[in-house]
C-alpha positions in Angstrom: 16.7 5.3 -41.7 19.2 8.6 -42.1 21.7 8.4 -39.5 20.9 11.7 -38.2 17.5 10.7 -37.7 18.6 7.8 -36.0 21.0 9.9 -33.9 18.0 11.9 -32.8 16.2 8.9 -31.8 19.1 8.4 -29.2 19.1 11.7 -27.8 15.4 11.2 -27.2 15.6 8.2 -25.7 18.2 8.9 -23.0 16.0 11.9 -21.9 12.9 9.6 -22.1 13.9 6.9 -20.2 16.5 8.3 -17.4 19.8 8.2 -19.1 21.0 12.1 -19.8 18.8 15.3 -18.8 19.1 18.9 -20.4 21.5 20.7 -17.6 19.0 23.0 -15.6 16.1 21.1 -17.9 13.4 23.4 -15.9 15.2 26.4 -16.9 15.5 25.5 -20.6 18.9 23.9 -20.2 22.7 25.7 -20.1 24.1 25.4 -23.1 26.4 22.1 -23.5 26.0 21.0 -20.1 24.1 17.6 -19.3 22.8 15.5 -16.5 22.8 11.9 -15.7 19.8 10.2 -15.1 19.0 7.4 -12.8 19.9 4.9 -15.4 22.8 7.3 -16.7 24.7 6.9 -13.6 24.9 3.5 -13.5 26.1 2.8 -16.9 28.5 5.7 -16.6 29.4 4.3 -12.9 29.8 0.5 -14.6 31.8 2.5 -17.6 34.2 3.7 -15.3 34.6 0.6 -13.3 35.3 -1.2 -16.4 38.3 1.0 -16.9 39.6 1.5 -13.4 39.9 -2.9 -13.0 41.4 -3.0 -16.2 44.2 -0.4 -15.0 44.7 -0.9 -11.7 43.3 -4.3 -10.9 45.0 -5.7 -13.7 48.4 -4.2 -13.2 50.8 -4.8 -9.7 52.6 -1.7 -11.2 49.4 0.5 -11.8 47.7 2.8 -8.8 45.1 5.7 -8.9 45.0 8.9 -7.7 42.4 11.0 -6.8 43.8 15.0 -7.6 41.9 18.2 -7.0 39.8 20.3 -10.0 41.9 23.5 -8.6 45.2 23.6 -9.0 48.2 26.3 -8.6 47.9 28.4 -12.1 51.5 28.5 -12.2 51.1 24.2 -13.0 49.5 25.4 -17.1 51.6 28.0 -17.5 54.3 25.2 -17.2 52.1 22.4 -18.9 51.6 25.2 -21.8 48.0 25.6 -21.4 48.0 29.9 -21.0 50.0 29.9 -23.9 48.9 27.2 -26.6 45.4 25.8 -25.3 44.2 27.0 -28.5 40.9 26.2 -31.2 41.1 27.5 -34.4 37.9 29.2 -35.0 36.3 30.4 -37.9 32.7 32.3 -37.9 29.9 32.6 -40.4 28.6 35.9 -40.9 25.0 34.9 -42.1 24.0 32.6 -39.2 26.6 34.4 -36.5 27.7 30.6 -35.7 30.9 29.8 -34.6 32.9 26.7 -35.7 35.8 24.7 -35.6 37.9 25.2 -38.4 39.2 22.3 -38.4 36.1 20.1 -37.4 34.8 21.7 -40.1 37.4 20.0 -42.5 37.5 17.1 -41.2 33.8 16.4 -41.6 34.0 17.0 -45.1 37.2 14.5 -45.5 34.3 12.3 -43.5 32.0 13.2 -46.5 34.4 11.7 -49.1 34.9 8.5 -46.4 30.9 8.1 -47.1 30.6 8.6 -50.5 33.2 5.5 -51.0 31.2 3.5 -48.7 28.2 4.4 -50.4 29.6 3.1 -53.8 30.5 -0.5 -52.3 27.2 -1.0 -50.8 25.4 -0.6 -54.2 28.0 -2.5 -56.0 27.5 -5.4 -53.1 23.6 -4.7 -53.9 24.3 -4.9 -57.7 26.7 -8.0 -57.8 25.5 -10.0 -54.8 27.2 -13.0 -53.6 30.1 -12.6 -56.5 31.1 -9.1 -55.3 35.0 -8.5 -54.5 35.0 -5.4 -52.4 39.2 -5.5 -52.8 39.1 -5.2 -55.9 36.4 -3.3 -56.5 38.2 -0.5 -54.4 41.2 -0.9 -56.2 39.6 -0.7 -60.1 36.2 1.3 -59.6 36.5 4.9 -61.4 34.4 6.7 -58.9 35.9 5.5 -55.8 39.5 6.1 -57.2 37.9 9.5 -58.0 36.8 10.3 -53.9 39.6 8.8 -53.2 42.2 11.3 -54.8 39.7 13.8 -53.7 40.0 12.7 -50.0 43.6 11.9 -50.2 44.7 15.4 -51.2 42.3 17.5 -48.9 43.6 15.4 -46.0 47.5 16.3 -47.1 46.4 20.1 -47.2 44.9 19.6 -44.1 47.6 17.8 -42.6 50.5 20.5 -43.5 48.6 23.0 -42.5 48.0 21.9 -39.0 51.3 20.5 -38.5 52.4 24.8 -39.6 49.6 26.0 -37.7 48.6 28.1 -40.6 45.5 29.8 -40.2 45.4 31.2 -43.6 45.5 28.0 -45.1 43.2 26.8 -42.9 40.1 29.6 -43.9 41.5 28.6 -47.8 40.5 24.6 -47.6 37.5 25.9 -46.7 36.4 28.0 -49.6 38.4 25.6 -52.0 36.1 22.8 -50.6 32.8 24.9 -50.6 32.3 23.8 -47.6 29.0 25.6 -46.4 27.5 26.5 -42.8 25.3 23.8 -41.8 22.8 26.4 -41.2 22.7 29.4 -43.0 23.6 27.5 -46.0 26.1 30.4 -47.1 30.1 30.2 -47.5 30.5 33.9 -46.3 33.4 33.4 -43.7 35.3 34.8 -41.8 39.4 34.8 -41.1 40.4 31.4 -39.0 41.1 32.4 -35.1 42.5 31.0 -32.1 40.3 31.0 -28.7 42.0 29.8 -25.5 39.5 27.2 -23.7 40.4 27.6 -20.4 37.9 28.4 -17.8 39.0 31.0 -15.1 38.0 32.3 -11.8 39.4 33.8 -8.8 40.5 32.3 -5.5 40.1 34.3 -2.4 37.8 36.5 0.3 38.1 39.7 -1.4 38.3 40.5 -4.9 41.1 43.1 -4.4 43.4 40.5 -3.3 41.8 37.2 -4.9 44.3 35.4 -7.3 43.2 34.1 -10.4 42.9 30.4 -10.7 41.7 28.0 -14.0 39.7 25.3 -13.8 41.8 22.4 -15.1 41.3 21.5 -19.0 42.7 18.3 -17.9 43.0 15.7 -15.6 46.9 14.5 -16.5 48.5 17.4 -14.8 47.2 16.4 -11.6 49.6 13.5 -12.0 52.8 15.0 -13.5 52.7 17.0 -10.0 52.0 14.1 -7.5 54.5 11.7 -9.8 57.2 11.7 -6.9 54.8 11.7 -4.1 53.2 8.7 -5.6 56.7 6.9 -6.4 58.2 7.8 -2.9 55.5 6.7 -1.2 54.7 4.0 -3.2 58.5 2.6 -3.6 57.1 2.4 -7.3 59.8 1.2 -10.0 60.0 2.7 -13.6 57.6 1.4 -15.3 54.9 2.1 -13.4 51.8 4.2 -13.8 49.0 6.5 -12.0 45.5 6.7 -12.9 42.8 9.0 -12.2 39.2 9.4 -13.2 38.1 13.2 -12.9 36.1 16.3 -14.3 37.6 18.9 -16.5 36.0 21.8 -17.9 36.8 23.5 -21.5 35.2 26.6 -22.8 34.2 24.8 -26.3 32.5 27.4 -28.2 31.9 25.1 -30.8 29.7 22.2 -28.1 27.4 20.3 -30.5 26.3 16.5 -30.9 25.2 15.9 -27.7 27.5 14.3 -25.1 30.2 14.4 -27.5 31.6 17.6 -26.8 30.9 19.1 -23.8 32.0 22.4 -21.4 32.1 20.0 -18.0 33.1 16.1 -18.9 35.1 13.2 -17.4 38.3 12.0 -18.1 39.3 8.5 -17.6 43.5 9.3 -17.8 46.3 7.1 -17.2 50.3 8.2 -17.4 52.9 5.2 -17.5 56.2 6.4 -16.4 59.2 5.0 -18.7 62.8 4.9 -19.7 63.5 7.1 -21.5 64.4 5.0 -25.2 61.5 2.5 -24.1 59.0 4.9 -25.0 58.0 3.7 -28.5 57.5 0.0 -27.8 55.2 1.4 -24.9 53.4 3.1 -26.7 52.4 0.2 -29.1 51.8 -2.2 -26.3 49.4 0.5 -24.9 47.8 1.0 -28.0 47.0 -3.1 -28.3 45.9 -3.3 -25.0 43.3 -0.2 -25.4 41.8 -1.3 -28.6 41.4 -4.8 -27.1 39.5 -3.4 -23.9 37.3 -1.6 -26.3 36.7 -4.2 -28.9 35.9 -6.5 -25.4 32.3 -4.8 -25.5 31.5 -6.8 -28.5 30.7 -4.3 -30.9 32.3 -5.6 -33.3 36.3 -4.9 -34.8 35.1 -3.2 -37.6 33.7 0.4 -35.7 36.8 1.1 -34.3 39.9 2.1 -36.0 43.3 4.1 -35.3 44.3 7.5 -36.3 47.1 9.1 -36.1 47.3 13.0 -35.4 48.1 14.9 -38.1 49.8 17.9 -36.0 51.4 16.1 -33.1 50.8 18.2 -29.8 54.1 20.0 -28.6 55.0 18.0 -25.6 54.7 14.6 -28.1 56.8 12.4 -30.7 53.9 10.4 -31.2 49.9 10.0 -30.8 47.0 8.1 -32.5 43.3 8.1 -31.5 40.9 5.1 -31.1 38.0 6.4 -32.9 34.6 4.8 -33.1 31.7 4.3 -35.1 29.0 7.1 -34.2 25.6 7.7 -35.7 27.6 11.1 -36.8 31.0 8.9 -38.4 34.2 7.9 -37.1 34.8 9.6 -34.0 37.3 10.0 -31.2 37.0 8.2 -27.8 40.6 8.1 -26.6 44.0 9.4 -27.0 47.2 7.4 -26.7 50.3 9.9 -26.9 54.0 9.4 -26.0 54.3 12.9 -24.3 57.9 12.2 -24.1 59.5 13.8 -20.7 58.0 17.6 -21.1 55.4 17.4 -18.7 57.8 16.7 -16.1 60.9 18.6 -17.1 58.5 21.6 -17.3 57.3 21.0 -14.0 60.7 20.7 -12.5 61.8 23.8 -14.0 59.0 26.0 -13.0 58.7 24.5 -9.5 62.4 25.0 -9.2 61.9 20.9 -7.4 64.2 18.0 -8.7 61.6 15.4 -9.6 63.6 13.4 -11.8 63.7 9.1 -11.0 66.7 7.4 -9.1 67.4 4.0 -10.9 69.0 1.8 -8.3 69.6 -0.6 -10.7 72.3 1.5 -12.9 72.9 4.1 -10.2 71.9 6.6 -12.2 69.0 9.8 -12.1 66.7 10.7 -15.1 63.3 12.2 -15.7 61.1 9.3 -17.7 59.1 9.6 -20.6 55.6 9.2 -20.5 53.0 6.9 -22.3 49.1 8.5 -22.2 45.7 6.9 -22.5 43.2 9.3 -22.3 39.5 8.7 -22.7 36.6 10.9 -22.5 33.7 8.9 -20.3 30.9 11.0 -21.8 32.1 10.0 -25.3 32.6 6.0 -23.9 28.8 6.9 -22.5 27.6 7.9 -25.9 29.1 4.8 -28.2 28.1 2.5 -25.9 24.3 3.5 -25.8 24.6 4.6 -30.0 25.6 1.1 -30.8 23.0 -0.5 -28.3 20.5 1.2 -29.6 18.3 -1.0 -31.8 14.6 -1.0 -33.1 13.4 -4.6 -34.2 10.3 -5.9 -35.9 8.8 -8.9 -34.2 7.1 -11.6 -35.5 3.4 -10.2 -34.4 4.4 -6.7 -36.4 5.2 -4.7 -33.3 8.3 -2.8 -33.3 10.3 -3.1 -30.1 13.1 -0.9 -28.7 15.9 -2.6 -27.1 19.2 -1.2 -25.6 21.6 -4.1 -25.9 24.3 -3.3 -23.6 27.3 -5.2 -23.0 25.0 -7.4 -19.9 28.1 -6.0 -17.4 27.7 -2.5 -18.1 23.4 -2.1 -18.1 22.0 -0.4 -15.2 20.0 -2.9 -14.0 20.6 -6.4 -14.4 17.5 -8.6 -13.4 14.0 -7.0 -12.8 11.8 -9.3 -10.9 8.1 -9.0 -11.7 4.9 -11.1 -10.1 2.5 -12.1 -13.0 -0.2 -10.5 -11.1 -0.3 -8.3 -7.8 -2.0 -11.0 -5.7 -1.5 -14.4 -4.3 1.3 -14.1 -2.6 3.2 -13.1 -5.5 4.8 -9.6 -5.3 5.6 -10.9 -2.1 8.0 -13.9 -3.6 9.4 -11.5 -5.8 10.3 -8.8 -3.2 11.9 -12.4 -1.3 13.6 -13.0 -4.5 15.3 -9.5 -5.0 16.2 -9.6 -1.0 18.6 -12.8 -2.2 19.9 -11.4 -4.7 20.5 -7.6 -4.3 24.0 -7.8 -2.2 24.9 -9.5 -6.1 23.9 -7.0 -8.5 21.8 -4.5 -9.0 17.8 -5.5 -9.2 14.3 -3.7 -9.8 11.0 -4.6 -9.1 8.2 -3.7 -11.4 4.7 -5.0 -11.0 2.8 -2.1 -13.5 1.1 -2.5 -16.8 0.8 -6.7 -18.1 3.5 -8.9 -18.1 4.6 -7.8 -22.1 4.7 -4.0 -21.4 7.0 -4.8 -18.6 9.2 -6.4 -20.9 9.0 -3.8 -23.3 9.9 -1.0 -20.4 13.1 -3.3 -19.5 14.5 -3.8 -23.1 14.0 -0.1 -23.6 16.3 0.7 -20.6 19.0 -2.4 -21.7 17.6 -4.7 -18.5 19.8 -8.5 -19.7 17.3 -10.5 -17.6 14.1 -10.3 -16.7 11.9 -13.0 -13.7 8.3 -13.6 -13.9 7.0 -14.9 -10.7 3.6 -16.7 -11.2 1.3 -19.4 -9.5 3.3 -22.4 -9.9 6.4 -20.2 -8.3 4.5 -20.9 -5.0 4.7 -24.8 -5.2 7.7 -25.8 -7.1 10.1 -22.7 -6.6 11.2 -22.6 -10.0 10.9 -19.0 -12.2 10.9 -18.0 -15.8 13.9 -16.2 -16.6 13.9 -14.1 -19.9 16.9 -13.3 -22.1 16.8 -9.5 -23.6 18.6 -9.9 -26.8 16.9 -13.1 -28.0 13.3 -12.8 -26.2 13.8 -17.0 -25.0 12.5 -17.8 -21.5 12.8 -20.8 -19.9 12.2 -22.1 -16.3 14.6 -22.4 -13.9 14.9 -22.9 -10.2 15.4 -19.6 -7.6 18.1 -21.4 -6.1 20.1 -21.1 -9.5 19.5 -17.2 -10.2 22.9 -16.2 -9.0 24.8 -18.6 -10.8 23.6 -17.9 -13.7 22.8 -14.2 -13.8 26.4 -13.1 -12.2 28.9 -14.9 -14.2 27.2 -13.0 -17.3 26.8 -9.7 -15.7 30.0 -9.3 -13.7 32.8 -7.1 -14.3 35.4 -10.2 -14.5 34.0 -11.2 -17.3 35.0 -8.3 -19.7 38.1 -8.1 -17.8 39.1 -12.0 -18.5 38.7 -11.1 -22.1 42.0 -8.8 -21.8 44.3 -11.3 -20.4 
């Protein structure tokens, strides 16, 4: 199945089954702005726990923050966001669509990625069990044929980016017939750059109301509490703050879903350093990011590392963690080593002196910083794209199973009486009662015992309790496994132990240490 069909499939399925709504659904939905479902919140609530343990549980010299959406709009002209909070736009005159030029580009770099892969997968086909992908790579005329292709576009790219040349920009795109994805036509216009800040104004009367922005980011809300926090924390350099919050961009370019979106949540954490220090942060953050990521068990080989071809003003270094999407390699999170600008810029502005005493050399600084930004809505959508899975059973039925990571599904255990007599739903409600101050249970009693199932897979559900006759006299249950369909009986008495070691938290977070 085509990847985009498969992608479709997903977006279906969240709206089917409780995940992500349409924003304003009843009003034929607002343009790039979502919902969360029932089950939504729950993975996106177990998403973000995930992170926050693994920050601030996990680290003595890591606490959180919790900073307000409006902030004074004198803290982005500092941060540079009135100035250089810029897309690069470019519109086709056929369709009247608007795009990122540089998305744009890099799709089709994305192309060239594909057609390589394609190649190795029908030499593996052709060769079988003797195929050598290395070398195949290395001596095939083809791939070494995408692969200068690829190689040059992405240095073209690259300098123009890093020179923030628009005019190059507009001619990769003609050189690389690169075509609107609707009208089908190359007529383009001239690359432009659109500020994505949302504003509005604060006060009673419009007369005297000042306009405010809604922040584009959450890491500026740190940078400004950084000395309250240390002060009042007696924090010592390293240390770091985190904070999980919405930010708002005015993408004109909001497409693939959750992906990209005009409201979203930011998982951010800044890690204060001296200055010198910076770079071996940074790579001990980047280990320690990948390896809470690859914890999910997706497997190592849909994630990889990119560094930024134009490196952001405040930075001297940045790479992304990108994943695997039914779309291509994608971003999920940002590691940058934003140097000391965000600070020195707020202590110029604010005319406050926020830089760090060291007691230890008697001496005053302002640290560098070390970034880890991820986007929850984007963590939302690999995590359900790479669950996702149809499977042909042994009876020719197809089923449809969301195989979450067990600690991140909505619902854990459903608890289900074989038939709605006898004392049975009964038992079962007695059975959830146990067991609900542990995790987070559903009772379901519609439909036969195998449709049941089917409704739980379909919603990621790890384990699943049929309550039947013989429950009544020898207190035992049969407990299903999602991924593998197994059930075997075990006694009520036992349902914590076993369920909660595989659905808790610690677990991922064990994996990390």
């Amino acid at each position: 199945m085509a990847q985009e069909d498969v992608f479709k499939k997903i977006v279906s399925h969240c709206k089917e089954y409780g995940f992500v709504f349409p924003g304003s659904d009843i009003y034929d939905g607002l343009g790039a702005v979502y919902d969360y479902g029932q089950n939504g919140v729950e993975l996106k609530n177990n998403i973000k726990e995930y992170w926050w343990k693994s920050m601030v549980l996990l680290h003595e010299n890591i606490v959180g923050i919790d900073s307000a959406i409006f902030m004074h709009p004198t803290v982005w002209k500092a941060s540079g966001h009135v100035d250089a909070f810029n897309d690069p736009l470019i519109d086709n005159r056929d369709s009247k669509k608007r795009y990122r030029a540089d998305v744009l580009i890099e799709d089709q770099i994305e192309k060239y990625e594909e057609k390589i892969r394609k190649e190795v997968d029908k030499a593996r086909k052709r060769f079988g069990d003797s195929f050598d992908e290395k070398q195949y790579l290395e001596t095939s005329p083809r791939v070494a044929e995408y692969k200068q292709k690829r190689d040059a576009l992405h240095q073209r790219y690259a300098d123009a980016m890093q020179a923030s040349d628009l005019v190059a920009l507009k001619q990769i795109i003609i050189d690389e017939e690169i075509v609107d994805p609707i009208s089908g036509t190359k007529n383009w216009t001239d690359v432009r750059q659109f500020n994505l800040m949302f504003s509005t104004e604060m006060g009673s009367v419009s007369d005297t109301a000042g306009k405010v922005y809604l922040r584009p980011e959450t890491a500026q809300g740190i940078f400004v509490n950084y000395l309250n926090v240390q002060k009042t924390g007696r924090m010592k350099v390293p240390f770091g703050i985190a904070q999980i919050g919405k930010a708002f961009r005015n993408e004109i370019v909001a497409r693939q879903f959750i992906f990209r979106m005009r409201e979203f949540e930011q998982m951010e954490m800044q890690f204060f350093v001296t200055p010198g220090t910076e770079m071996d942060w940074f790579n001990r953050w980047k280990e320690f990011r990948m390896k809470w990521h690859q914890a999910l068990g997706f497997g190592a080989d849909n994630y990889r590392f990119h560094d930024h071809e134009k490196l952001a003003h405040y930075a001297n270094a940045a790479t992304d963690i990108e994943f695997l999407m039914p779309f291509g390699f994608k971003e999920v999170e940002g590691i940058h080593s934003r140097t000391d600008f965000d600070l020195r810029q707020h202590e110029q502005y604010s005319g406050k002196q926020i830089k760090y005493f060291d007691p230890q050399t008697n001496e005053s600084y302002t640290p560098y910083v070390i970034e880890t930004s991820i986007g929850v809505d984007r963590m939302f959508l690999s995590v359900i794209s790479r669950a996702y899975c149809e499977e042909k059973l042994e009876n020719g039925e197809t089923r449809v199973v969301l195989k979450l990571p067990a600690a991140l599904a909505p619902t854990k255990l459903a608890v289900m009486p074989l038939v709605k007599k006898d004392g049975l739903p009964e038992k079962a409600r007695e059975i959830i009662g146990q067991l609900r101050f542990h995790f987070n249970c559903s009772y379901d009693e519609k439909d036969s015992i195998g449709k049941r199932y089917r409704r739980q897979d379909a919603v990621g559900t790890p384990y699943c309790v049929t309550v039947d006759h013989d429950t009544l006299n020898d207190n035992m249950v049969t407990l299903r496994f999602r991924d593998t369909m197994e059930q075997e009986r075990v006694p009520i008495g036992r349902l914590n132990e076993i369920i909660e070691e595989k659905v808790s938290i610690t677990g991922l977070l064990k994996k990390l240490l």
